[in-house]
N, C-alpha and C positions, 0 to 999 in steps of 0.2 A: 536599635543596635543589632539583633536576632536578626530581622529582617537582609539589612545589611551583609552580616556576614554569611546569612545563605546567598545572597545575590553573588556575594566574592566569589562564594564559594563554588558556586554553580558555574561562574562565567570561566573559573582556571579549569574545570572538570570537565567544560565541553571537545576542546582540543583532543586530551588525553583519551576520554570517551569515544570519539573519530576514530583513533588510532586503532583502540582496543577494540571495538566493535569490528574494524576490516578484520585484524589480525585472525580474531573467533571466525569471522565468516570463512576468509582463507582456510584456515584447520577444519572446520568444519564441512565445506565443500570439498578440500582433500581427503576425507576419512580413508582410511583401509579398505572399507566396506562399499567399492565402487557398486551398486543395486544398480537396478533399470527401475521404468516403470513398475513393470510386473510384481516387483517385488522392496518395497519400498521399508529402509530401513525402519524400525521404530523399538530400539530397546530400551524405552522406558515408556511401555502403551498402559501399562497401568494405571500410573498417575496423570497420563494423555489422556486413558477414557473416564476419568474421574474430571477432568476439568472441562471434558467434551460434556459430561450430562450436566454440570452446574450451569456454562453458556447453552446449552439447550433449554435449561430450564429456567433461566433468564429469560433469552429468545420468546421462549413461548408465551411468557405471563407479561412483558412488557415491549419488550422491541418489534415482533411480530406483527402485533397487535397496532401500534404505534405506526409502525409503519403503513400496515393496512388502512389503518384509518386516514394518512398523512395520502396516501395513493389515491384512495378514493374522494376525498376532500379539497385535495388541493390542487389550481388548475396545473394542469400539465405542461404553461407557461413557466408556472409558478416555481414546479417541480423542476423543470432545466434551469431555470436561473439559479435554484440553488445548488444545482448540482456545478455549472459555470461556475459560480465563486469558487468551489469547494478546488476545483478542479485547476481554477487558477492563481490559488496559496501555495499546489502543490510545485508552479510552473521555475520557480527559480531552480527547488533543489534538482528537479529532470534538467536544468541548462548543465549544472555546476557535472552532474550525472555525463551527461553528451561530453565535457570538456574529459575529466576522467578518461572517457569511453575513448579519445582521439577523434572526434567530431564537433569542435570548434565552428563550423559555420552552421550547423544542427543547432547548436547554441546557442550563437546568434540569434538566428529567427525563433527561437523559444523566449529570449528575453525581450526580441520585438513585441512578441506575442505578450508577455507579462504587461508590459508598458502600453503597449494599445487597448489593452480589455483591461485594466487598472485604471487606465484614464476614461478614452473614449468609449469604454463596456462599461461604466459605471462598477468601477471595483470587481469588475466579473462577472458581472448581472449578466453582460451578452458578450455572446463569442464574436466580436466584430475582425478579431484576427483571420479567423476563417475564411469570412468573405472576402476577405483582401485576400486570400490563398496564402496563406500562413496554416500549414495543417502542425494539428495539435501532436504531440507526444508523449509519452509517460514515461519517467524512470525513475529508478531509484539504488541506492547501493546493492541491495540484491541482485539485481539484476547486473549491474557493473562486473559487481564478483563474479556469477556467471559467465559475466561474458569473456571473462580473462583466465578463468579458470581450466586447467587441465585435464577436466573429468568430463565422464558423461553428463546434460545439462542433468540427467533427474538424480542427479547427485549433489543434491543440498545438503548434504549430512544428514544428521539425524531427525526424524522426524518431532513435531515441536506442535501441542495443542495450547494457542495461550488464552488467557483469560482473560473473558470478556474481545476479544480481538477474533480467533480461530486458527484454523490451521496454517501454520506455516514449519520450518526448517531450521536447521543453525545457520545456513547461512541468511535468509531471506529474515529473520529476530533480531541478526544483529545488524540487518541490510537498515530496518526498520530505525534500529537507535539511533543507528547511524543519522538516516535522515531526517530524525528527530531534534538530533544533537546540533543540525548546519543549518535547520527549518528557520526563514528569515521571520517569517507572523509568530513563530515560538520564541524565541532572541527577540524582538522588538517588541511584542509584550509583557514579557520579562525584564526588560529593563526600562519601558517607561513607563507599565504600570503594576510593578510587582503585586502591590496589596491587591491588586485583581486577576492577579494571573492565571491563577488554578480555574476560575469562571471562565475566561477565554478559551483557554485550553481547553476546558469540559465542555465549552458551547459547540466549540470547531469540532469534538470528536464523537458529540451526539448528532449534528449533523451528517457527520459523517455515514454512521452505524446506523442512520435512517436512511438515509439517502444509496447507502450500496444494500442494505436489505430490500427496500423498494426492485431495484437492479436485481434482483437475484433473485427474488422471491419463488417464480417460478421455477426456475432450475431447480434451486433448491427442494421445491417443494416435492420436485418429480423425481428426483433423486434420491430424497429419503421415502417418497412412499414407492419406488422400484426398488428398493435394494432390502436384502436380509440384513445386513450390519449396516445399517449406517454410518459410520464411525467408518471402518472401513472404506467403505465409498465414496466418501468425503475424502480421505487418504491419500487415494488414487487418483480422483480426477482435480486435487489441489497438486500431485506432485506433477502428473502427467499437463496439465495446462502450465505450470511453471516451467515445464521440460520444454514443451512447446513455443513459448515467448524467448527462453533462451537461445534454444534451436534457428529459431528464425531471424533475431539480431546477430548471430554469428554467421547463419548464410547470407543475412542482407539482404535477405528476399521477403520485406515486409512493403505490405502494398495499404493503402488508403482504407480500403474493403476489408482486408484481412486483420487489421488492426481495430476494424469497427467491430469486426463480428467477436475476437477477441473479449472487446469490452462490452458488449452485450452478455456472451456465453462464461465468460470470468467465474469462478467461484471465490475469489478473492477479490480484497482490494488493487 
């Protein structure tokens, strides 16, 4: 019966959750406090760099680690096919994202894409979309918000260190719930396998946090040992690369190359 009434409970909360999540992002990307790059809001860095040294100190003693060893160990076939799957759970909510955005046939060919490397990729294993010339895309409510929004893009509102995840924004946290809340592999494991749910969801978000620290490793690495505050530097080139992804779907001047290099140089998800 427990079980039950959190499933009720969870499946009427997700709608309302949607709503509430844009709304926060909305206020949040309008603040008063239009910043640039340069100077990127953060008034509450307190408890930001308090949560910054706990994932650092995670990071170090398991994930880092984890990762390195997963990089070194595992073949490099091995290593894109899981990134492929990862990449193609995320491909409904970037369609649902494109229809949002007013790009309806973007959408299309995303959920071409879902249905060909679901079936014929073996659930995501291979990018077979590709080859047909189906080029991949990424979105998410974040970025939506962005892109409708009235402000400068590095104006995500207030700045946002979460745990266990990293740096992000008010608008790009609630960008996040958002697409938590619409995520078809979260809803479809949740209601046909509730008693295992929380494993699903833990399996899909250690993959995850494996798989983008592999990705990043080196940036990362060179960025904390160039800079005097880390914390800060991280700061900056998570707002300034979000500013940039914004920037560039609002001019519409994203190209194949420039969206790879994007996803190579990322400091985020």
């Amino acid at each position: 019966m427990g079980v039950g009434l959190v499933k009720t409970t969870v499946a009427g909360i997700r709608p309302l959750l949607v709503a509430a999540t844009l709304a926060t992002a909305l206020l949040g990307g309008c603040a008063t406090r239009d910043t640039g790059a340069a100077e990127v809001w953060d008034p509450i860095e307190t408890p930001n760099r308090f949560i910054f040294s706990i994932n650092r100190t995670v990071d170090m003693i398991a994930i880092r680690p984890f990762a390195a060893f997963y990089r070194d160990f595992m073949p490099e076939k091995g290593q894109q096919g899981v990134h492929n799957v990862l990449e193609n759970l995320n491909e409904p909510v970037t369609a649902l994202n494109e229809v949002i955005q007013g790009k309806p046939g973007r959408a299309s060919k995303t959920l071409v894409r879902f249905v060909v490397n679901s079936t014929i990729g073996l659930a995501g294993l291979f990018d077979v979309a590709t080859y047909m010339g189906l080029e991949k895309t990424k979105e998410g409510f974040g970025n939506t918000v962005g892109y409708y929004a009235a402000v400068e893009p590095e104006n995500g509102g207030f700045f946002l260190m979460l745990p266990l995840i990293g740096p992000s924004n008010a608008r790009d946290a609630a960008g996040l719930m958002a697409d938590y809340a619409v995520d078809p592999f979260g809803i479809l494991t949740f209601t046909l396998d509730h008693d295992h749910w929380a494993a699903w969801a833990g399996a899909r978000y250690g993959a995850e946090a494996i798989d983008y620290r592999v990705r990043t490793m080196t940036a990362l690495d060179d960025l904390e040992k160039n800079s005097v505050d880390y914390y800060a530097a991280l700061r900056s080139a998570y707002t300034q690369q979000r500013a940039e992804v914004i920037r560039q779907k609002r001019q519409k001047t994203d190209t194949k190359a420039e969206l790879e290099r994007r996803d190579n140089l990322a400091l985020v998800r």
